[in-house]
C-alpha positions in Angstrom: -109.6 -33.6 180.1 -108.5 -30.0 179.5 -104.9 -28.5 180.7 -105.4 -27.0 183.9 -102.2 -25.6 184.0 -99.4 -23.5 181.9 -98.1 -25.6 179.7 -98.5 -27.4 176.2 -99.1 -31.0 174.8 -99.5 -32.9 171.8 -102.8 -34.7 171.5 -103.4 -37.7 169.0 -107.2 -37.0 167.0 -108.6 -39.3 164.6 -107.9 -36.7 161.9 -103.9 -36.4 162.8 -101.7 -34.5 165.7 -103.3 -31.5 167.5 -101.6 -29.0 169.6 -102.9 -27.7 173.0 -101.8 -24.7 175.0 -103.2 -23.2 178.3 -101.7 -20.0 179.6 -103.4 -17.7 182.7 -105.2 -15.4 179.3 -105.7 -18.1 176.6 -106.7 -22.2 176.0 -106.2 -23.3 172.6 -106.7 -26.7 170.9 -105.5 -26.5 166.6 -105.0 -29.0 164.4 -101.0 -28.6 164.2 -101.4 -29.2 160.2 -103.8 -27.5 158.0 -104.3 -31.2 156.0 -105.9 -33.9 158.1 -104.3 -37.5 157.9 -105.4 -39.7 155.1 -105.3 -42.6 157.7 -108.5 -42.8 159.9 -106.4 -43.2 163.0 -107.9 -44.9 166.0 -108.4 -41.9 168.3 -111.4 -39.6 168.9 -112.1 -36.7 167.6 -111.2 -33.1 168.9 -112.8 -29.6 167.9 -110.8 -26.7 167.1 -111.0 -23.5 169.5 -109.2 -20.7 171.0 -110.6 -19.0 174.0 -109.4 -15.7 175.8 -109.7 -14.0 178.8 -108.6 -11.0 177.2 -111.0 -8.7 175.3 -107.9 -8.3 172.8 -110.1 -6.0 170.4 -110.7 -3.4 172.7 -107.3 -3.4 174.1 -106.0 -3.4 170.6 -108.1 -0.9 169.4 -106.9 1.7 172.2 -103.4 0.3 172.4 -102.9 0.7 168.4 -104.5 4.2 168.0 -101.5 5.3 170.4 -99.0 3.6 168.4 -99.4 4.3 165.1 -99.3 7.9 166.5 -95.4 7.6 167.9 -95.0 5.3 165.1 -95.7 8.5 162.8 -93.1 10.7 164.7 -90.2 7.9 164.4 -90.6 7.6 160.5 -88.4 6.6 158.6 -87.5 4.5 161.3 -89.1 1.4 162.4 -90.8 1.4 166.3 -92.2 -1.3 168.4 -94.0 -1.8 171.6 -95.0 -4.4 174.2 -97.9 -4.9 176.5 -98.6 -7.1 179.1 -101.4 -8.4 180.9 -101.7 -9.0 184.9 -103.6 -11.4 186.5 -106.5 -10.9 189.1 -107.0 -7.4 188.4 -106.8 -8.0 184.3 -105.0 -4.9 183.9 -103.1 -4.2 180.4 -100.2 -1.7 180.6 -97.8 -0.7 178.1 -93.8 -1.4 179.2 -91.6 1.0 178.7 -87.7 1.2 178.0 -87.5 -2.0 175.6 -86.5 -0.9 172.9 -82.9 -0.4 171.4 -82.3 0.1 168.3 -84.0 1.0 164.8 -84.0 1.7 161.4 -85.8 1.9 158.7 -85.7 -1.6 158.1 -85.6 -3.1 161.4 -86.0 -2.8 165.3 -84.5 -4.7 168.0 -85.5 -4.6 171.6 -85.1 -6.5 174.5 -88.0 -8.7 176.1 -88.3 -7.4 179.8 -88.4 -9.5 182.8 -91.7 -9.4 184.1 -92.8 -9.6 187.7 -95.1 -12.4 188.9 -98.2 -12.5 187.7 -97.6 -10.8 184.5 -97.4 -12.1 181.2 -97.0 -10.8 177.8 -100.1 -10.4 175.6 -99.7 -8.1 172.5 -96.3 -7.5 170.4 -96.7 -4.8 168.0 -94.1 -3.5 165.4 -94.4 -1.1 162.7 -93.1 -0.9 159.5 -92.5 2.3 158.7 -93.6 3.9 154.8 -94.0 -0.1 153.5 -97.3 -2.7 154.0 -97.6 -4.5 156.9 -96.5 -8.4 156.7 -94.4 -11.0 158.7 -90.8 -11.5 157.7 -88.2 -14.5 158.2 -87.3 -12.4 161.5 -90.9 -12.4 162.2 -91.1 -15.4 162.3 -88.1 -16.5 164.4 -89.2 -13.9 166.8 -92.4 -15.1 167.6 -91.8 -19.0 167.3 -91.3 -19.6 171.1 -93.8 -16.7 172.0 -97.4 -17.5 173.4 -99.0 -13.6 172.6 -100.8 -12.1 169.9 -98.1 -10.1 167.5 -99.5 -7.2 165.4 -97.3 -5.3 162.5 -98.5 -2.3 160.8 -97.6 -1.1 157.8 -98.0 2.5 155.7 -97.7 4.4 159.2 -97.4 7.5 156.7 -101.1 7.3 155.4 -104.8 7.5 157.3 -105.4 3.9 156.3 -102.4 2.1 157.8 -102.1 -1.3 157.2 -102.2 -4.2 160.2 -101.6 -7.7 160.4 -102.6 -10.1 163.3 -101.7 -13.8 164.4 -101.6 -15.3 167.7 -98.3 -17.1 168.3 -98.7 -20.4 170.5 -96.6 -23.5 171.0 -94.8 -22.6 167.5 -97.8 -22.2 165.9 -98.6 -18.8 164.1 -102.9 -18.2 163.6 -103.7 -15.0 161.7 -106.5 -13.0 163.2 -109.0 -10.8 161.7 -108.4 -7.1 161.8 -111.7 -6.2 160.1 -113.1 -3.2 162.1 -110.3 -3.0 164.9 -109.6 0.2 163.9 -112.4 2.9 164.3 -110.0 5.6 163.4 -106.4 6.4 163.0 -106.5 10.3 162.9 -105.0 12.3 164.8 -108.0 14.0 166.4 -108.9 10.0 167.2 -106.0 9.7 169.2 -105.8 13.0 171.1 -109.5 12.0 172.4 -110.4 8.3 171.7 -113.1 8.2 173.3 -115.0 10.7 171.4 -114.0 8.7 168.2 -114.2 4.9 169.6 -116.5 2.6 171.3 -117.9 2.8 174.6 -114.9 0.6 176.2 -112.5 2.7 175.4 -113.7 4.9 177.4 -112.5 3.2 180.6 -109.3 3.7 179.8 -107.3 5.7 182.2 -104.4 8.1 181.9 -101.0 5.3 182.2 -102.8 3.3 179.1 -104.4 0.7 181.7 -107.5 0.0 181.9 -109.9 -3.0 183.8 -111.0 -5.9 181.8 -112.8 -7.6 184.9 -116.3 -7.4 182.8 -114.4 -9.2 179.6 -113.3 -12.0 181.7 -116.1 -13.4 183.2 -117.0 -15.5 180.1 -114.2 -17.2 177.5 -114.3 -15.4 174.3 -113.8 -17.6 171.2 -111.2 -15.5 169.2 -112.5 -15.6 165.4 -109.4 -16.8 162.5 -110.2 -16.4 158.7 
């Protein structure tokens, strides 16, 4: 049977050692190597999948067109930003006041205390004039996370660059970014929903919107 509660586990598959994860937004169950045992071991078999209660394109897609905006007005300097996601309404709203230092080549912030029933969902950094990509930091960072970290890169252009993973149980997943972004100009992001897709346009002025209608089925969150 599935984890019905937060928390993580190690599950024994006829093809080697699987990882599973259950957290009030996401369920995942990954192989926790990309190479399957050579021994047939004597244990059932398991199927890959990650499912969501988060409609994390849209909110990235409305959370990212903001960003890469302030992102802009920081350069040459490095910016981040957090968003978390609350339980029984599904609100996502951005936190404030985290971060405290930057650079071109690095930021640091502090992760927030969050009330009950909130949990962090989306970790975005930027990198400034250079492509996006995960460093040794990175990676440290987002070891003991469970949230889907984003870094974009060439902030300076109209074609920034983004990367994706989810981050679970030490585990990092890269995501697709293909058509995440409908626009990154600034005439986008003064008026997104003239620019982006009809559920952007439920957003309201504090960068929170309902996602109610995206959680009443599991979405399977697609990986290369």
């Amino acid at each position: 049977t599935s984890l019905r509660a937060p928390g993580r586990r190690l599950l024994l598959a006829q093809d080697g050692l699987w990882l599973e994860a259950w957290a009030p937004w996401c369920h995942v169950v990954h192989p926790v190597s990309d190479e399957p045992s050579q021994m047939r071991l004597p244990y059932g078999t398991l199927k890959s999948e990650i499912l969501l209660a988060i409609d994390w394109r849209r909110d990235l897609q409305f959370a990212l067109q903001t960003f890469i905006e302030r992102a802009r007005s920081v350069l040459p300097d490095e910016c981040s930003e957090l968003w978390a996601w609350r339980e029984g309404n599904e609100t996502v709203e951005r936190i404030t006041d985290h971060q405290e230092a930057a650079s071109p080549a690095s930021v640091r912030y502090r992760r927030p205390e969050l009330a009950p029933g909130w949990h962090l969902v989306y970790d975005i950094h930027s990198h400034g004039h250079h492509g996006a990509g995960w460093s040794g930091t990175d990676d440290v960072d987002d070891a003991g996370d469970t949230k889907i970290a984003v870094v974009v890169g060439h902030v300076d252009t109209n074609r920034p660059s983004i990367m994706m993973r989810l981050c679970i149980g030490g585990m990092l997943l890269p995501l697709m970014t293909a058509r995440l972004i409908c626009s990154t100009t600034s005439s986008a992001v003064a008026a997104p929903a003239a620019r982006c897709s009809p559920a952007l346009r439920a957003c309201t002025s504090r960068c929170a919107h309902s996602a109610a209608r995206a959680c009443t089925s599991p979405r399977r969150i697609p990986t290369p």
